[in-house]
MDAnalysis code that builds the backbone (N, CA, C; Angstrom):
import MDAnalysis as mda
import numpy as np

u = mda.Universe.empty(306, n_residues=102, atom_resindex=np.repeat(np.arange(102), 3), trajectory=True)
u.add_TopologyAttr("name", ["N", "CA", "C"] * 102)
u.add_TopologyAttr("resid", np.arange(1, 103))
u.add_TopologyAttr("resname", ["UNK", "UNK", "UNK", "UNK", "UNK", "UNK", "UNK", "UNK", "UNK", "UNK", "UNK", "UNK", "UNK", "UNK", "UNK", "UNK", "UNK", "UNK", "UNK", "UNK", "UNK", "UNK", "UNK", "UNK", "UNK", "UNK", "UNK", "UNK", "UNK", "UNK", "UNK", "UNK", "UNK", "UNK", "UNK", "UNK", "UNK", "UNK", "UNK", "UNK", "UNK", "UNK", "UNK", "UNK", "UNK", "UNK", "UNK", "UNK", "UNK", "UNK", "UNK", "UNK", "UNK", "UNK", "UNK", "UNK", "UNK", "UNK", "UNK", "UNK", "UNK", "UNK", "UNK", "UNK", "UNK", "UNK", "UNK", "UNK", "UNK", "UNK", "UNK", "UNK", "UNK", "UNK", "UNK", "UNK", "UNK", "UNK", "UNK", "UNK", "UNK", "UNK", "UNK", "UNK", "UNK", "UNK", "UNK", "UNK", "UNK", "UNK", "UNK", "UNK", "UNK", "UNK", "UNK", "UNK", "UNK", "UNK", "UNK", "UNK", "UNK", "UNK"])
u.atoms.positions = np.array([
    [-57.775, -14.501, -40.818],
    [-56.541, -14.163, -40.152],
    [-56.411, -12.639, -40.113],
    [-55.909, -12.170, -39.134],
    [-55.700, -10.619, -38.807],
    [-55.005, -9.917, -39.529],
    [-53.507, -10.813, -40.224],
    [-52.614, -9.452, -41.313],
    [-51.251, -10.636, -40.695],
    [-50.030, -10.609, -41.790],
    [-49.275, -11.673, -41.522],
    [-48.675, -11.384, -40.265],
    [-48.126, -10.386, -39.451],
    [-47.723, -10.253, -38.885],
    [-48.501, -11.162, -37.140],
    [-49.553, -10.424, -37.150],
    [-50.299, -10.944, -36.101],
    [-50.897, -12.196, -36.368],
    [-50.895, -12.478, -37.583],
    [-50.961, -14.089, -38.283],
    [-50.188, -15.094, -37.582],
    [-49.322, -14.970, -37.409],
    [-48.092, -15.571, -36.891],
    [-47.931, -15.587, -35.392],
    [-48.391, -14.316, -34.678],
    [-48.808, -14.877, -33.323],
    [-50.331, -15.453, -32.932],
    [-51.131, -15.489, -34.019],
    [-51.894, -16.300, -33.721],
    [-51.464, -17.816, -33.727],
    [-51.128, -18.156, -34.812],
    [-50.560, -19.773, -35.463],
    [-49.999, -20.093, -34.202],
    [-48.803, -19.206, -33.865],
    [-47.891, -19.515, -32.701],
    [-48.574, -19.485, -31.676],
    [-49.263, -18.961, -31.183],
    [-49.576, -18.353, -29.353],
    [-48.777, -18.039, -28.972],
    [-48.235, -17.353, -29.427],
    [-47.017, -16.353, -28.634],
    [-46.963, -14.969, -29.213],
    [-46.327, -14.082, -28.397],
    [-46.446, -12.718, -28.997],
    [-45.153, -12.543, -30.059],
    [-45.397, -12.012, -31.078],
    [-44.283, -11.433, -32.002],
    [-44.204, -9.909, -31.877],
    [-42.962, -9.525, -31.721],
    [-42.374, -8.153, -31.914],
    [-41.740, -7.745, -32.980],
    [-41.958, -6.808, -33.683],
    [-41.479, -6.222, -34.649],
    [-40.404, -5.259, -34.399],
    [-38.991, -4.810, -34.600],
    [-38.526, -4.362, -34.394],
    [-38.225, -2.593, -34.908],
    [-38.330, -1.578, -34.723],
    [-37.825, -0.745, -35.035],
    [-36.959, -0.186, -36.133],
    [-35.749, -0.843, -35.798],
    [-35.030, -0.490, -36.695],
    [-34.688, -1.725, -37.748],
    [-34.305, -1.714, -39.405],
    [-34.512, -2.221, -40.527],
    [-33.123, -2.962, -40.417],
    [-32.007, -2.668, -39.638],
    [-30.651, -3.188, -39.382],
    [-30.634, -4.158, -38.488],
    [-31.323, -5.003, -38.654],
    [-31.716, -6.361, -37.404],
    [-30.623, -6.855, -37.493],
    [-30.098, -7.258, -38.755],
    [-28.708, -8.446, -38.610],
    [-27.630, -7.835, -37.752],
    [-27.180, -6.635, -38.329],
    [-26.134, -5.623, -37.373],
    [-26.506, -5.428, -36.593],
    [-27.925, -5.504, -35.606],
    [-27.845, -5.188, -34.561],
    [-27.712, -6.631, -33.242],
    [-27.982, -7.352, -34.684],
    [-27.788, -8.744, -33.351],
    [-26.515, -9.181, -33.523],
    [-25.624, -8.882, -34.552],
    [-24.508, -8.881, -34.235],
    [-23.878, -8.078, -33.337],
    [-24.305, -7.185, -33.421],
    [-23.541, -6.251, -32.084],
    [-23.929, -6.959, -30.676],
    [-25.121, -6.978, -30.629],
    [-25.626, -7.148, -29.605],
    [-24.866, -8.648, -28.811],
    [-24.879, -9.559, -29.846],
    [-23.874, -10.873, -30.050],
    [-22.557, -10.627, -28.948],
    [-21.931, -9.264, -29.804],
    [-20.539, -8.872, -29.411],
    [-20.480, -8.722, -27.736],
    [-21.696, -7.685, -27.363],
    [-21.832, -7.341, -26.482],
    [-22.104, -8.060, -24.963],
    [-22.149, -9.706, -25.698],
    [-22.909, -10.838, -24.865],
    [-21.197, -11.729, -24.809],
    [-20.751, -11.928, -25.862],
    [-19.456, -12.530, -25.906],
    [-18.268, -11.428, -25.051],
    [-18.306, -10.477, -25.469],
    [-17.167, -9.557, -24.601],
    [-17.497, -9.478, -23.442],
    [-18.777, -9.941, -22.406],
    [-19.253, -9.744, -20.691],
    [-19.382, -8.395, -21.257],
    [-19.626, -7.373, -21.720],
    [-20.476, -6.281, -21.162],
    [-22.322, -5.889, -21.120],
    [-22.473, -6.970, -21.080],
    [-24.014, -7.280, -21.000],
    [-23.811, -8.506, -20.758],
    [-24.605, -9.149, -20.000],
    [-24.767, -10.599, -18.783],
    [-25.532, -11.690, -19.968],
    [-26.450, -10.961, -20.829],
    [-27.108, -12.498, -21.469],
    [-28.336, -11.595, -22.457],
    [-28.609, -12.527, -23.677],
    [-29.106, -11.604, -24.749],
    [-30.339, -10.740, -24.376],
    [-31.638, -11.518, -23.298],
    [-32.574, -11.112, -23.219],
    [-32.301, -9.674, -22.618],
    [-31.274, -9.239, -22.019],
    [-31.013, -7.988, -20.971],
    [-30.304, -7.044, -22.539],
    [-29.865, -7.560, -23.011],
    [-29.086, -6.799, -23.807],
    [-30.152, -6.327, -24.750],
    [-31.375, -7.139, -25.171],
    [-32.177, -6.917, -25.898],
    [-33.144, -5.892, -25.509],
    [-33.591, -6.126, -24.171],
    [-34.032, -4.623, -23.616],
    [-33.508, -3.604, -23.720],
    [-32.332, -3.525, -23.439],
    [-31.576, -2.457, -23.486],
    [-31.523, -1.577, -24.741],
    [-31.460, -2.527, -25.387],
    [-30.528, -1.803, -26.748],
    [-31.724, -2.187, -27.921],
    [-32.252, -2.906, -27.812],
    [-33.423, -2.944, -28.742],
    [-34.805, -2.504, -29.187],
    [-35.017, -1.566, -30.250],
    [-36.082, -0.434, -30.147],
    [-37.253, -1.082, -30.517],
    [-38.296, -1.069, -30.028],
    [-39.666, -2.225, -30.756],
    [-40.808, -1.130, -31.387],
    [-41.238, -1.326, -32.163],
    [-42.107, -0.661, -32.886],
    [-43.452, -1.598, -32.931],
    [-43.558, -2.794, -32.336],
    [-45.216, -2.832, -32.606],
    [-44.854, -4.652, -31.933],
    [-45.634, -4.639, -31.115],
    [-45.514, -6.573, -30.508],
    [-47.164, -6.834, -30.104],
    [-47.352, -7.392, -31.337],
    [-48.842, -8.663, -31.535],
    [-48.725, -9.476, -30.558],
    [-49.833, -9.722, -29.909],
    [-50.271, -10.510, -28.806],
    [-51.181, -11.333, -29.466],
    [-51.126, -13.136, -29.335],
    [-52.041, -13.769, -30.184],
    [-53.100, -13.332, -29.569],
    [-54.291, -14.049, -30.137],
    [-55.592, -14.231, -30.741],
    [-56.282, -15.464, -30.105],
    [-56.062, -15.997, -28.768],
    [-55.869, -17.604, -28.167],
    [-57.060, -18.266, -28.785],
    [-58.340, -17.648, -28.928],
    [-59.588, -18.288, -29.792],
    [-58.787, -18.579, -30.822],
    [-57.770, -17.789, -31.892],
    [-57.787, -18.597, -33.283],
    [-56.487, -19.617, -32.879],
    [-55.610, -19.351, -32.023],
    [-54.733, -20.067, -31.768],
    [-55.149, -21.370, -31.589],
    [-56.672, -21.621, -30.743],
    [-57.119, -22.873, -30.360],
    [-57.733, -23.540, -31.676],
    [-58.076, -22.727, -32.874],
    [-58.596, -23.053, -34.246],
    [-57.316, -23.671, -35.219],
    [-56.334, -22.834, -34.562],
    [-55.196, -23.467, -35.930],
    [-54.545, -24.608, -35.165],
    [-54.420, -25.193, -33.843],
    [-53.996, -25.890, -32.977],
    [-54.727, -27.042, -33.454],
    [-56.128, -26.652, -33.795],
    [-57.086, -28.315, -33.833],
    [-56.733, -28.396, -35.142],
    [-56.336, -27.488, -36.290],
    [-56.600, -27.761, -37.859],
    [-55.130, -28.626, -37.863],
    [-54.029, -28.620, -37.023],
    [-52.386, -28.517, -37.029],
    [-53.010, -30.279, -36.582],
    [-53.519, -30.449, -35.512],
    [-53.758, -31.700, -35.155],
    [-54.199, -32.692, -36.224],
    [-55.219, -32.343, -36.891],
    [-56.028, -32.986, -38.214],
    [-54.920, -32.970, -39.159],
    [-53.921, -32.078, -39.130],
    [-53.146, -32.186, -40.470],
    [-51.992, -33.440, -40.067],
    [-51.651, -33.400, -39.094],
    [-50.864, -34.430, -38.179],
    [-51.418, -36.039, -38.504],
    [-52.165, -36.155, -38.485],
    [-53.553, -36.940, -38.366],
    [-53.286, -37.798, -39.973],
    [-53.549, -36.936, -40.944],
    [-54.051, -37.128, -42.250],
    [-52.243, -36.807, -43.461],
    [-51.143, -36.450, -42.623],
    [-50.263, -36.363, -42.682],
    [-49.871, -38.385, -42.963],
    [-49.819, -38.688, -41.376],
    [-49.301, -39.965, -40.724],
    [-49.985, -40.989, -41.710],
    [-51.444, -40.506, -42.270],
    [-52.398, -41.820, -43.129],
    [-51.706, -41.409, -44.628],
    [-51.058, -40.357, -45.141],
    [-50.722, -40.324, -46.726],
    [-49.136, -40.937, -46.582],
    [-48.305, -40.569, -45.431],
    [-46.872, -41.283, -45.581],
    [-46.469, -42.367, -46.373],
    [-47.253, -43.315, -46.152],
    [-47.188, -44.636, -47.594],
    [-47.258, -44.018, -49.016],
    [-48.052, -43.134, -49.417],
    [-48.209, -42.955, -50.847],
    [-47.452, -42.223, -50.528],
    [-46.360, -41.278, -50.399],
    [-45.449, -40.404, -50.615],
    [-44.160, -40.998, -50.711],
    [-43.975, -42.226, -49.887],
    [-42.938, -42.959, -50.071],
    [-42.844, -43.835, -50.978],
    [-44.193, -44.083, -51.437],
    [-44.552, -44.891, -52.925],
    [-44.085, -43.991, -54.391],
    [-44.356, -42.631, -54.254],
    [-44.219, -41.912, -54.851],
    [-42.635, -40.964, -55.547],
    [-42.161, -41.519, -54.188],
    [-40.099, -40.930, -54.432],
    [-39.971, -42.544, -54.600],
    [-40.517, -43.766, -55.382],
    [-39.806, -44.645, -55.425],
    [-39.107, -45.319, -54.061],
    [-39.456, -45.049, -53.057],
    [-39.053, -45.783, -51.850],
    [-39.873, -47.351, -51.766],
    [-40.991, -47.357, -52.250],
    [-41.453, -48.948, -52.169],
    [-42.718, -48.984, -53.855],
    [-42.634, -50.419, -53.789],
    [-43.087, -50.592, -54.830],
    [-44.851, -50.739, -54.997],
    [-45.452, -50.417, -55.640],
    [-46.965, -50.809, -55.398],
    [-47.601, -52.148, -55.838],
    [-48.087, -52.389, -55.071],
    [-48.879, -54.063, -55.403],
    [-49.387, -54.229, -56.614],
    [-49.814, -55.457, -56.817],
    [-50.721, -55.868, -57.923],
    [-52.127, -55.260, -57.661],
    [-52.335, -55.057, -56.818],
    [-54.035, -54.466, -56.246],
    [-54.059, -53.024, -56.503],
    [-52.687, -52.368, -55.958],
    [-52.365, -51.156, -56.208],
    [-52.426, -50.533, -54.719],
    [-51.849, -50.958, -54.111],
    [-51.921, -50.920, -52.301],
    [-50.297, -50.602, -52.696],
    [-49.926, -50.488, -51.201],
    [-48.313, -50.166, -51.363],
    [-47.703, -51.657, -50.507],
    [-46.535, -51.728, -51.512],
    [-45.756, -53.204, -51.255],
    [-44.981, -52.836, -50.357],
    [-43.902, -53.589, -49.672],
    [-42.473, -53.502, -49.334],
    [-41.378, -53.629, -50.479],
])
């Protein structure tokens, strides 16, 4: 993987932007304000405007297509352990064989 940042637009396939300034919450609250009061039309415009970017990762679509197939297999092997996990919080009881009961 490249570094967490660009990690994350790989996983995703999508680009992540990092923002500028360290006051993100206050600034999306403002920015919020600025969307609720009509003086800016809708967040994405307001976000251009007023939002400073310091660095936006573009995935990696080769690893994107690597963590896409590993996400599938985990999906996969997820759906086949569901019985023993529900065996496991006591949701069903296990057989005499040691299979899972109802």
């Amino acid at each position: 993987m490249r570094g967490d940042v660009a990690g994350i637009a790989d996983v995703t396939g999508l680009p992540v932007t990092i923002p500028a300034s360290a006051e993100v919450g206050a600034r999306g609250a403002w920015l919020t304000g600025l969307v609720a009061t009509g003086r800016e039309p809708d967040f994405p415009i307001a976000a251009a405007r007023y939002g400073d970017v310091a660095a936006t990762y573009q995935p990696d679509l080769k690893a994107f297509g690597d963590f896409s197939d590993r996400y599938t297999d985990f999906l996969q092997l997820r759906e086949l352990n569901q019985p023993l996990w529900t065996r496991d919080r006591g949701q069903t009881r296990p057989t005499p064989t040691g299979g899972v009961g109802a």
